[in-house]
N, C-alpha and C positions, 0 to 999 in steps of 0.2 A: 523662420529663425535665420539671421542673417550669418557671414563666415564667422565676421567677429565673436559674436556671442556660441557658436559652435566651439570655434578655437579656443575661448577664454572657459568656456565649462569643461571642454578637456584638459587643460592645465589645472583645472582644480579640479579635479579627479586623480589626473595624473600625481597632483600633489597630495588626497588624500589618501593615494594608496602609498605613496613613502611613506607618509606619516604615520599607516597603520600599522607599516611591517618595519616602521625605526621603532616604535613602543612596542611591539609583537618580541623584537632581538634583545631590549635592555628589561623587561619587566621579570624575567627569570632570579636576575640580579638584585633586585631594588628590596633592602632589607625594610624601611620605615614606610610601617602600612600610612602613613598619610600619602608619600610620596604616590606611593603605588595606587591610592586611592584619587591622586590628583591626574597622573597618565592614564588610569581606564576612564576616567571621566573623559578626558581630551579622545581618547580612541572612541570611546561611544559618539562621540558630539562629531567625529570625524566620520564613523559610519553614517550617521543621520545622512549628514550634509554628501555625504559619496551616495547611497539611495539617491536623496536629491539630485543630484547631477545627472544620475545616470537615469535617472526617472526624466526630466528633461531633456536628455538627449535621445533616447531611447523614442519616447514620443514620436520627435519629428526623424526617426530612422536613422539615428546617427549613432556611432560606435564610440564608446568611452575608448581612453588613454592610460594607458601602461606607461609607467615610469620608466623612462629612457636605460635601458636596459647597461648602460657604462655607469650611468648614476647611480643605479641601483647595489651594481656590485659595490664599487667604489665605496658605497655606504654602509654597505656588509664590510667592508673589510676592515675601514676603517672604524665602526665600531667593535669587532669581534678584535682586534689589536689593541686596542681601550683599555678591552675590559681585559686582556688575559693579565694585563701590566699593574688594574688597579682597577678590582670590583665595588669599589666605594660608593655610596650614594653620590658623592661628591663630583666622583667621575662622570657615572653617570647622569646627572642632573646637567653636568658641563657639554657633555656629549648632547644632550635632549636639549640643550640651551641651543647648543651651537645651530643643531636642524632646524630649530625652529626660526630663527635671525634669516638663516637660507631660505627657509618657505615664505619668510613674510617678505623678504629681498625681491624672490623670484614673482610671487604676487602680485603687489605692485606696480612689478615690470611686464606682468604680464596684462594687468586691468590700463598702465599706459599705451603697449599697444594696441591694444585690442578696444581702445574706446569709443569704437560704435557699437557694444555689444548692449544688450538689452538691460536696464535696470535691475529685474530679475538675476539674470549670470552676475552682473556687479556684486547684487548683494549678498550673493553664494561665496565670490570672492571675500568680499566686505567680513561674511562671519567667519571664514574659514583663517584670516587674519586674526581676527578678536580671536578667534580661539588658540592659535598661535602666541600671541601678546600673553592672554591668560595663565597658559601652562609656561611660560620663561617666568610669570612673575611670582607665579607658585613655588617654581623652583629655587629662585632667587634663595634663599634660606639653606639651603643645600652646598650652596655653592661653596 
């Protein structure tokens, strides 16, 4: 397993542990069970794909990726400030919009650098996008 695809399966790890614990902080809130039934969806398909990664990294001896621990707060805070102002679906759907625009931003940027990584990593990346894309379009209705 070459650096690249090492580095590119840690950043989506790294990203699907955000993404587990931004759905983990808003689903307390989310009154309309489709809503709530469209983020455990995204959370399940995001476990799959984090097993994945970490089953691949793991493999060849290599240590998954913890979300940058400034990002993380920052995204605690920033949600938790959200919501004391305005528990609305609304908000929150805006809030899961916003994360997710971020995940598919930083993706991208990270399948540009990182493009000697193996086919494989790409298309961990690849779903883990689609599944980003998916859950903004669900929400879209919300908003």
């Amino acid at each position: 397993m070459n650096n690249d695809t090492v580095n590119l399966l840690k950043e989506c790890n790294a990203g699907i542990k955000m993404g587990v614990n931004s759905i983990d902080s808003v689903l307390p809130y989310v009154k309309s069970k489709d809503m709530k039934s469209a983020l455990n969806a995204c959370k399940d398909e995001h476990a799959k794909l984090g097993d994945k990664t970490h089953g691949m990294l793991s493999g060849e001896d290599k240590a998954t990726k913890d979300p940058h621990p400034f990002a993380r707060v920052m995204s605690d805070i920033t949600t938790r400030s959200k919501i004391i102002f305005d528990r609305s679906d609304a908000s929150i759907a805006s809030i899961m919009t916003d994360g997710c625009n971020m995940g598919v931003k930083s993706l991208r940027r990270y399948m540009n650098r990182y493009e000697d990584a193996s086919d494989e990593a790409k298309d961990v990346a690849k779903q883990l996008i689609e599944t980003e894309i998916n859950l903004i379009e669900s929400l879209k209705s919300y908003l």
